[in-house]
C-alpha positions in Angstrom: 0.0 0.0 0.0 1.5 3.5 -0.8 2.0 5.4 1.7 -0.4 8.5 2.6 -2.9 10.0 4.7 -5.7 7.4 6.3 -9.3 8.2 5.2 -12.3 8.5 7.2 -15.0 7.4 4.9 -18.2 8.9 5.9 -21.5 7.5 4.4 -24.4 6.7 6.0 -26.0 4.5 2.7 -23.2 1.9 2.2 -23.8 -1.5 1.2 -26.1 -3.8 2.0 -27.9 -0.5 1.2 -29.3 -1.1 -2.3 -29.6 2.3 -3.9 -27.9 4.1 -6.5 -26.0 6.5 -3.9 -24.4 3.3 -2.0 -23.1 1.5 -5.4 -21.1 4.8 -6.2 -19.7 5.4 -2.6 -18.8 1.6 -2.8 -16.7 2.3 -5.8 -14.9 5.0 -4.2 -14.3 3.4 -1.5 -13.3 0.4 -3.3 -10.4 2.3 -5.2 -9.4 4.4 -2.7 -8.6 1.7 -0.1 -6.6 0.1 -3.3 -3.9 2.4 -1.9 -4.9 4.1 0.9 -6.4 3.0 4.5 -10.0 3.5 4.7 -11.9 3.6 7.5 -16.0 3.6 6.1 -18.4 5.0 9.1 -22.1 3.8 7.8 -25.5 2.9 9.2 -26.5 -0.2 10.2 -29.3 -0.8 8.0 -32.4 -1.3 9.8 -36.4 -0.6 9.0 -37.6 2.7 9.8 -41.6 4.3 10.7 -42.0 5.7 7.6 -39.0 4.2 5.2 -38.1 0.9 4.1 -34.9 -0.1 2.6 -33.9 -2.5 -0.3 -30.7 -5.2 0.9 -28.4 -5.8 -2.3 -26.2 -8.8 -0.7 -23.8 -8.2 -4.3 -22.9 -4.6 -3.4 -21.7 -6.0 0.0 -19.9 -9.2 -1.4 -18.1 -6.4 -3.8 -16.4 -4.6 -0.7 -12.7 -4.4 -1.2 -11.2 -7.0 1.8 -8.8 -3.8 2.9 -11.8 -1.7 3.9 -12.5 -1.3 7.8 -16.1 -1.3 8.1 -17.8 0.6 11.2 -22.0 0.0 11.0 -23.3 2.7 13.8 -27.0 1.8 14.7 -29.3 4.6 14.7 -30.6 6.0 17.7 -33.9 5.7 18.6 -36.2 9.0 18.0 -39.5 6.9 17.2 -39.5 8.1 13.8 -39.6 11.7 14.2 -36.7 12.2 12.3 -39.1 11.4 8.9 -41.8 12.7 10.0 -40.0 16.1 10.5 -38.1 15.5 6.9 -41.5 14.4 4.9 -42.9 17.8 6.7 -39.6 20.2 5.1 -38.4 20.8 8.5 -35.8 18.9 8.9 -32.7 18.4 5.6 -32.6 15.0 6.3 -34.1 12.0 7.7 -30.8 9.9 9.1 -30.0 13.0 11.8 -30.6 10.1 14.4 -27.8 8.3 12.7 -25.5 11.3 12.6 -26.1 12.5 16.4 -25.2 8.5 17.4 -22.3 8.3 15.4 -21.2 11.6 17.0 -21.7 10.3 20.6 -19.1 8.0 19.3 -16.5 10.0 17.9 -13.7 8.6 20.5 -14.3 5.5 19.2 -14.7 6.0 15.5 -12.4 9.7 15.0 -9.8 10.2 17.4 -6.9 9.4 15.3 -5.3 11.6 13.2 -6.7 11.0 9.2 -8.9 12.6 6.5 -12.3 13.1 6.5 -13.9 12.7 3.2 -18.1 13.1 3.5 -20.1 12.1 0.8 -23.7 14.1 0.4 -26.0 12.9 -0.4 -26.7 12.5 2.4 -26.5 15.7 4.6 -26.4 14.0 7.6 -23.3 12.7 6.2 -22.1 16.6 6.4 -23.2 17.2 9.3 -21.5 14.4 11.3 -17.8 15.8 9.6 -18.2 19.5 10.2 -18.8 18.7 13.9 -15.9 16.0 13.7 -13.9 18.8 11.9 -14.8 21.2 14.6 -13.7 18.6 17.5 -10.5 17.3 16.5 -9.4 19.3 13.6 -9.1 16.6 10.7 -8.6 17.9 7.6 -12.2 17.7 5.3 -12.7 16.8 1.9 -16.6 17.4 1.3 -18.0 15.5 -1.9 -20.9 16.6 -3.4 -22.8 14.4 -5.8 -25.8 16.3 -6.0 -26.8 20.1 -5.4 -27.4 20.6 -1.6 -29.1 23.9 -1.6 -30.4 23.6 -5.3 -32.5 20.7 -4.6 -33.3 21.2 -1.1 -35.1 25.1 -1.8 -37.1 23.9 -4.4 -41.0 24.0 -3.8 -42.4 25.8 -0.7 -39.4 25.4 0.7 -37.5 27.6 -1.1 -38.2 30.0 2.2 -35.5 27.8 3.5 -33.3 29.2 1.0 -31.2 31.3 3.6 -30.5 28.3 6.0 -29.9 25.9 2.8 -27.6 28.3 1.6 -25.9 28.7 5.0 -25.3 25.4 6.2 -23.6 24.9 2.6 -21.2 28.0 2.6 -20.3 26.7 6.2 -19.0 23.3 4.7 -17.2 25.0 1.9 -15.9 27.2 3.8 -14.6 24.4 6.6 -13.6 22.3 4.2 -9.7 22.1 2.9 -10.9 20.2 -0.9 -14.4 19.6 -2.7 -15.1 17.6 -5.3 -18.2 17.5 -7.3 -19.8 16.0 -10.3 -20.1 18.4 -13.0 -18.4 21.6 -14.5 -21.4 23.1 -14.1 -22.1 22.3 -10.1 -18.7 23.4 -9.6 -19.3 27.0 -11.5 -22.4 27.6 -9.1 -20.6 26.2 -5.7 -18.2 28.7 -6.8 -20.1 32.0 -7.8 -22.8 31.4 -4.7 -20.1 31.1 -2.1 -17.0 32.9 -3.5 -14.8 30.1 -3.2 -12.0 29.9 -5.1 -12.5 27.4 -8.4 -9.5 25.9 -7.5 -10.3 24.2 -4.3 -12.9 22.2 -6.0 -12.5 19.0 -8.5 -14.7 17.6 -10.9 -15.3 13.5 -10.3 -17.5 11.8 -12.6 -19.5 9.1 -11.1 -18.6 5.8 -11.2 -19.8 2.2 -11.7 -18.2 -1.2 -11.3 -15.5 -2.2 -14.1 -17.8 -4.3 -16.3 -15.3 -7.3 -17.1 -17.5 -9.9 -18.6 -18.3 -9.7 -22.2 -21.5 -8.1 -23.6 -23.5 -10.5 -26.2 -22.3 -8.5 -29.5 -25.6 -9.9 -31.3 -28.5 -7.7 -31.1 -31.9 -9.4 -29.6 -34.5 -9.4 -31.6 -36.9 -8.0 -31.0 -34.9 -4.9 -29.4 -34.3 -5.3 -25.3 -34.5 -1.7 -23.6 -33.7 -1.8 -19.9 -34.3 0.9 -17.4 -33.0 0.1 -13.7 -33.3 2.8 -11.5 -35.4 4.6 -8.8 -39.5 4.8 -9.0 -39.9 8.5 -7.8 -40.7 11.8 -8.7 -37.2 12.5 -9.8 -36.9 10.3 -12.8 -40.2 9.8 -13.5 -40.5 7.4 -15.6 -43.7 6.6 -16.3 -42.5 8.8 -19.7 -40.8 5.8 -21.3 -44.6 3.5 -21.1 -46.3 6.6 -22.7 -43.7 6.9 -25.1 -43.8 3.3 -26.2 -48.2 3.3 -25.7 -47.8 6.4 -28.2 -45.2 4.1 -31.0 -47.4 0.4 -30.7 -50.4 3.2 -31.3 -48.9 5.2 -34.3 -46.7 2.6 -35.2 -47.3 -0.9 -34.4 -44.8 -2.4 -36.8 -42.0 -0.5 -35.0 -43.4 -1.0 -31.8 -43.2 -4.8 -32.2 -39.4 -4.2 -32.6 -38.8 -3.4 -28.9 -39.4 -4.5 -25.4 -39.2 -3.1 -22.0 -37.6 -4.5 -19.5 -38.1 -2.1 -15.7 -36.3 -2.9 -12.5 -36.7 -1.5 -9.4 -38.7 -0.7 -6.0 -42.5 -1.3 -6.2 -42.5 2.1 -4.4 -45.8 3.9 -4.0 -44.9 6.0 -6.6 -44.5 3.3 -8.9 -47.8 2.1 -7.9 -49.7 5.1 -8.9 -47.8 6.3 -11.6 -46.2 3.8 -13.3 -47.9 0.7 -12.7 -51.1 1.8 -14.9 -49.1 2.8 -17.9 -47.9 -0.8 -18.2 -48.7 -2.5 -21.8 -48.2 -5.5 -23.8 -44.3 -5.3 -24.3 -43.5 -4.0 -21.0 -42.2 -6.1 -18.0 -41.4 -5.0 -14.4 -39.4 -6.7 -12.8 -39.4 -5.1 -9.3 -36.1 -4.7 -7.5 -33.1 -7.1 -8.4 -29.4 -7.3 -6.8 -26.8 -5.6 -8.9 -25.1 -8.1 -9.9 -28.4 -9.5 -11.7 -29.3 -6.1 -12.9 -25.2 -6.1 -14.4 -26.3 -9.2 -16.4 -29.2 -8.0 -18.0 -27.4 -4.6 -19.1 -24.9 -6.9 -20.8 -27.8 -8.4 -22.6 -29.4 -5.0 -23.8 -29.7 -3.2 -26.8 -30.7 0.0 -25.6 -30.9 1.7 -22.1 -33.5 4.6 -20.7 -33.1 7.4 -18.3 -34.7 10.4 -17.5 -34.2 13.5 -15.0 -38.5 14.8 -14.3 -37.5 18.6 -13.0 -35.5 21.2 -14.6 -34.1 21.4 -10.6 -32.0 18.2 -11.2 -30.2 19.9 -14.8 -26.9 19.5 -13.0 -27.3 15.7 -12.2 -25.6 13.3 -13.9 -27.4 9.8 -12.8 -25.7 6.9 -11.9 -27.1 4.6 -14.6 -25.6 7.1 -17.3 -22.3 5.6 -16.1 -23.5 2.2 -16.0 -24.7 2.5 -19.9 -21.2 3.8 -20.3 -19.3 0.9 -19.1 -21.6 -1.4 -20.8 -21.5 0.2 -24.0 -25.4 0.6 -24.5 -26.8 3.5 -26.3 -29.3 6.0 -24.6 -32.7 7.4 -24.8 -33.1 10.1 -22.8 -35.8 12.4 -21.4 -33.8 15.4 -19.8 -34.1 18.6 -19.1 -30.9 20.8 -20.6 -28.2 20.4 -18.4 -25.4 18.0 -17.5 -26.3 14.7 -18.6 -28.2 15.6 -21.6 -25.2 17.6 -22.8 -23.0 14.8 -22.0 -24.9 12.2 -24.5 -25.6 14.3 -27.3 -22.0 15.9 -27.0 -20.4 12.4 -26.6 -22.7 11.1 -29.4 -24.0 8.6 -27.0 -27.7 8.3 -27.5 -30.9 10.1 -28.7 -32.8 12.7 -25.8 -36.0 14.0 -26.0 -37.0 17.1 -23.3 -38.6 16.1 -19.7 -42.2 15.3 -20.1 -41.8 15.2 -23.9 -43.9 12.0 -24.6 -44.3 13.0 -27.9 -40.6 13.8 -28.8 -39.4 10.6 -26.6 -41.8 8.0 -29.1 -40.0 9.7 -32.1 -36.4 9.1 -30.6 -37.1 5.7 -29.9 -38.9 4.9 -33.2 -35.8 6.3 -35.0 -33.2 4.0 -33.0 -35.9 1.2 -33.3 -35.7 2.1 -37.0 -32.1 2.9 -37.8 -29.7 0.1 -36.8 -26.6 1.8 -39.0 -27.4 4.6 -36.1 -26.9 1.9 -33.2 -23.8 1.1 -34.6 -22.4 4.3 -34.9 -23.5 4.7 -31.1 -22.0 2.3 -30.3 -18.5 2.9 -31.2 -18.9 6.4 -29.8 -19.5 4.6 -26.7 -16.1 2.5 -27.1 -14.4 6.0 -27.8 -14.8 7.3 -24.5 -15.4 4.5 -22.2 -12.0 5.2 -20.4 -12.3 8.6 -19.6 -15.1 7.5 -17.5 -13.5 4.3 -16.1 -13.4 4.5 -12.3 -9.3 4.0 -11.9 -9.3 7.9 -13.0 -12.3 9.0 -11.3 -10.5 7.3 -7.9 -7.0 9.1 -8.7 -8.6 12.8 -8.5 -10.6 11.9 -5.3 -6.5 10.8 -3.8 -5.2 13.5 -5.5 -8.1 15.9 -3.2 -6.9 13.8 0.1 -3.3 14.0 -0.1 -4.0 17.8 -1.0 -5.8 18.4 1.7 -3.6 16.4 4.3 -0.3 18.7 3.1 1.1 15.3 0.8 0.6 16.6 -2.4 4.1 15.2 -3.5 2.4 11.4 -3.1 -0.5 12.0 -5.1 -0.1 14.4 -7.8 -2.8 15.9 -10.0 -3.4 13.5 -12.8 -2.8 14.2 -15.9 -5.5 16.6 -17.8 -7.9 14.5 -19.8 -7.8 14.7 -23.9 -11.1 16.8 -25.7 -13.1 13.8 -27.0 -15.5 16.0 -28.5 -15.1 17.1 -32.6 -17.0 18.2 -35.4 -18.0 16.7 -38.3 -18.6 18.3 -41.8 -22.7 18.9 -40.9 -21.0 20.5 -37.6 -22.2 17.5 -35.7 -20.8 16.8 -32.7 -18.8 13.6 -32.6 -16.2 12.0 -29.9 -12.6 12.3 -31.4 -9.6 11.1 -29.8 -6.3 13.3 -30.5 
């Protein structure tokens, strides 16, 4: 192991947890304790009054054997914690997890190391800045989604002031950020006046897909979406949007089935469930590893963003596709991840709530199997600039900045322009 700083890996959602949040913050943790020692401080998973939460025994049978594991048990507040988070008053619901973890800071903090919190979720914040605060560790403070962005929108958006508070407090505590978009970093920056250079731009990552994909496509056409049933994605979209095609087109409709995985939440129950057709399976909620071997035997991959508030989010799955080499239909607002895919020549997007534009995308990659192709290799092009070894090396090269050892982990090289132009003016990957 090289030598530098030890790591304090905060994170409440860590596996067995089985959402998208916990496979990424196994990954890092994963290729950080490759080289580094990692100490992960998590929740014990247990039922809640008002949540439930989905096991995924893969994600923990993926843990890297290096990793030193600490599961703190909630404390007990008899589910007041969501009740006062469903109600807006509180930024999170795991705050029972924080304050135990926190009456346990001898045990879990006292030696000297790095803290690196991971938000979501903000409990995980909280628990470092008072850490921080108490022995004065130095803090690297990821953010893979907006803090304040998200957590103002609707009524609460009165909150804005404390939202916007409780960040500038972290960024200002904090020795190195990193974050998942250009554009995330540009408004950390300009709401807070911190310096851009104190804050790195880390992609998300997904496990290293090793095993083959089938190189054959299925007939008919396998599209896969595997993701959350919520508000956020919505997507319900996609079953309207293939209703609309077997309507207008039936020829082309017959071309392509759905495949959905994921929670039976009560979202899905009134939203998506009653859009299901002939064509269209759920599957309910699988383990990763079976959701891995069904994305290696797909044609096509859907995902969707429902609320301009979530332009700057890059989803998990959009990584996932990545690595497996699957083109993408999208519904997306403008922002990150629809930029990403139609700069990258990755896939076809139609607008959020655009049923009508999200048919005629997929009707024209049902249609056009020259077009697939092409995604395809786009896909090949810039597969490694996503891989997770160079994701992992800025997130060391953010710790050793932060602990003073700069000289162990120096700033990787910069990353070549994959984007070109063709004749039509076309955007189009390009390696130089």
């Amino acid at each position: 192991m090289k030598p530098g700083p030890k790591v304090y890996f905060i994170a409440c959602c860590f596996p067995p947890f089985g959402r998208g949040n916990s496979l990424t913050n196994a990954c890092a943790a994963n290729g950080l304790a490759e080289e580094l020692p990692v100490e992960v401080v998590c929740m014990e998973q247990e039922a809640g009054l008002l949540l439930s939460y989905q096991q995924d025994p893969s994600l923990e049978a993926g843990l890297h054997p290096n990793l030193k594991i600490h599961r703190v048990r909630a404390a007990r507040w008899a589910g007041l914690n969501e009740v006062l988070y469903a109600l807006g008053l509180l930024p999170c619901y795991y705050l029972n997890w924080a304050w135990k973890a926190w009456r346990q800071r001898h045990r879990l903090f006292a030696e000297p190391g790095v803290l690196f919190a991971v938000y979501p979720v903000f409990s995980d914040l909280a628990l470092a800045y008072a850490v921080q605060r108490r022995y004065g560790h130095p803090l690297v403070v990821d953010f893979r989604d907006d803090f304040s962005g998200v957590m103002s929108r609707g009524w609460r958006r009165v909150l804005r002031p404390v939202y916007h508070w409780m960040e500038g407090g972290l960024l200002r505590r904090a020795a190195q950020v990193t974050v998942t978009t250009e554009a995330l970093k540009a408004d950390l920056a300009r709401r807070h006046q911190v310096d851009p250079d104190k804050i790195r731009v880390v992609y998300n990552i997904v496990p290293t897909e090793g095993a083959p994909r089938n190189p054959v496509e299925n007939q008919p056409l396998r599209l896969v979406y595997a993701g959350a049933m919520s508000a956020v994605q919505r997507p319900e979209i996609l079953l309207q949007a293939y209703a609309l095609l077997r309507q207008r087109r039936p020829d082309v409709g017959e071309q392509v089935q759905l495949d959905l995985f994921g929670p039976a939440s009560h979202y899905y129950r009134l939203r998506v469930q009653p859009h299901l057709v002939p064509g269209a399976t759920f599957h309910g909620f699988v383990p990763h590893d079976q959701v891995a071997a069904h994305l290696r035997r797909a044609d096509l991959g859907f995902l969707s963003l429902g609320d301009p508030v979530y332009a700057y989010a890059t989803p998990t799955k959009l990584f996932e596709y990545i690595e497996h080499g699957i083109p993408m239909l999208g519904a997306l607002p403008p922002g990150a991840s629809r930029d990403l895919i139609l700069r990258h020549g990755l896939g076809l997007v139609a607008g959020a709530g655009d049923v009508e534009g999200l048919a005629g995308c997929l009707e024209q990659l049902c249609c056009q199997p020259e077009f697939r192709q092409g995604l395809r290799e786009n896909l090949a092009r810039v597969r490694l600039l996503f891989r997770p070894e160079a994701q992992v090396q800025k997130w060391r090269a953010a710790l050793a900045a932060a602990a003073g050892q700069e000289a162990l982990w120096p700033l990787p090289a910069a990353q070549p322009n994959l984007v070109g132009s063709d004749a039509k003016g076309n955007t189009k990957p390009e390696l130089e």
